[in-house]
C-alpha positions as CSV (number, residue, x, y, z in Angstrom):
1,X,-5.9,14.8,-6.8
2,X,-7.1,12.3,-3.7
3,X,-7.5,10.0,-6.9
4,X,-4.1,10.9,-8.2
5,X,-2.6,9.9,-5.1
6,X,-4.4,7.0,-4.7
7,X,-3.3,5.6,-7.7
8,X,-0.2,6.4,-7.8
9,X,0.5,4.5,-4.3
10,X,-1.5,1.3,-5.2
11,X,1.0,1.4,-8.3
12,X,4.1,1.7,-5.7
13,X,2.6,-0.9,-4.0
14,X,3.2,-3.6,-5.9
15,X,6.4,-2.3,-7.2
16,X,8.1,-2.0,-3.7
17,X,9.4,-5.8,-3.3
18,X,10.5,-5.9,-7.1
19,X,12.4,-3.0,-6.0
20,X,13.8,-3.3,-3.1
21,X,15.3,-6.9,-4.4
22,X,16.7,-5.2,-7.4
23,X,18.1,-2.1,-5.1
24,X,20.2,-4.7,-2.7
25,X,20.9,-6.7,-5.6
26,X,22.8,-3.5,-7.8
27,X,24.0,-2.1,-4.9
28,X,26.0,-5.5,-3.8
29,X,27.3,-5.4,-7.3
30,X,28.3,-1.9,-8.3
31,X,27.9,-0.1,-4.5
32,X,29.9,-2.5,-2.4
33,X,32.6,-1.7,-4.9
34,X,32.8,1.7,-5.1
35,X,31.9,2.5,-1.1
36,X,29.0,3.8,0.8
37,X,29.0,7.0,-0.6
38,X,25.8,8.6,-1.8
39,X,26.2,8.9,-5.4
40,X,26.6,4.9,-5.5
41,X,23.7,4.5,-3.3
42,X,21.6,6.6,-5.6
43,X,23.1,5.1,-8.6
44,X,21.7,2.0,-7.3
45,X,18.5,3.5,-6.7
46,X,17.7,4.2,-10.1
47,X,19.4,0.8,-11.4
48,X,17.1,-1.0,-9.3
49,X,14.0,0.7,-9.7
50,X,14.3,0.1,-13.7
51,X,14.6,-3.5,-12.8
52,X,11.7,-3.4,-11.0
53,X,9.8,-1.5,-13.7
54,X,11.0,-3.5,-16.2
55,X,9.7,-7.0,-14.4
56,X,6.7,-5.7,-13.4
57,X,6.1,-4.2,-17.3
58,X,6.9,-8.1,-18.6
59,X,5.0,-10.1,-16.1
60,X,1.6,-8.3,-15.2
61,X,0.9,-5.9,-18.1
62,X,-3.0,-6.1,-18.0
63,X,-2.7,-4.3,-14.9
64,X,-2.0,-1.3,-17.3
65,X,-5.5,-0.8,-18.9
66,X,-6.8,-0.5,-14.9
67,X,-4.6,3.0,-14.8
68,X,-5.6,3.9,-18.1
69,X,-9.3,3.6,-17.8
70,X,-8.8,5.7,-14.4
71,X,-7.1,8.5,-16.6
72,X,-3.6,8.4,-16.0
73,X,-0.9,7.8,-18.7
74,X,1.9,4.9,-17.4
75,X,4.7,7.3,-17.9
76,X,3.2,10.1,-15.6
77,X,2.5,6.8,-13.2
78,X,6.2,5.7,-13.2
79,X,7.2,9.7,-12.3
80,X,5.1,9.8,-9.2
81,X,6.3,6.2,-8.1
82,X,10.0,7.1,-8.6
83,X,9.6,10.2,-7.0
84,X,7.8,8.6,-4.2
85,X,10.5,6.0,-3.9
86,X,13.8,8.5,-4.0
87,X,11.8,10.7,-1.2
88,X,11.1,7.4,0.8
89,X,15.1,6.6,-0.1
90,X,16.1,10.3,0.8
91,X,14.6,10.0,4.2
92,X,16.2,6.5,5.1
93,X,19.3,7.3,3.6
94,X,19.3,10.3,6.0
95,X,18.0,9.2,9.2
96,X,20.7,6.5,8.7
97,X,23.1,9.4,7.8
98,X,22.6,11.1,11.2
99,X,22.5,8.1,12.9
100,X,25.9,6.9,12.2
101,X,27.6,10.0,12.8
102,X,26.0,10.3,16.2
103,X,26.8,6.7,17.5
């Protein structure tokens, strides 16, 4: 399991610019349309983490046979990173929830 996780967050690692850039970029296209509201935020979410995927799939697929050899199938991999990365995004889009309503 300490393996598992491991794993899973050097994978998020290099994913987290590629999505991030792709989050701001769908959510300035399709979110600043329809309003701040969560669905469009989470919409966005998943939008830009498929981007990310997607570029990181086309431009560094050797990296692949380093997850395989370690036992872990790249679906299961991209699971744990979107889960990791819509907790991460539930927290911020939270504390920044709260936040606004209090100030």
């Amino acid at each position: 399991m300490k393996r598992l996780v491991t794993l899973t967050l050097q994978f998020y690692c290099t994913l987290v610019v590629y999505n991030i850039t792709f989050t701001l970029l769908c959510f300035l296209l399709v979110g600043g349309s329809t309003g701040n509201n969560i669905i469009s935020l989470y919409f966005s979410k998943l939008i830009g983490f498929a981007g990310a995927v997607s570029l990181h799939y086309h431009s560094s697929a050797k990296t692949y046979f380093y997850y395989r050899n370690a036992g872990l199938s790249i679906r299961r991999l991209y699971g744990y990173a979107y889960l990791i990365d819509l907790a991460v995004f539930t927290v911020i889009t939270l504390i920044l929830s709260i936040c606004r309503h209090l100030f």
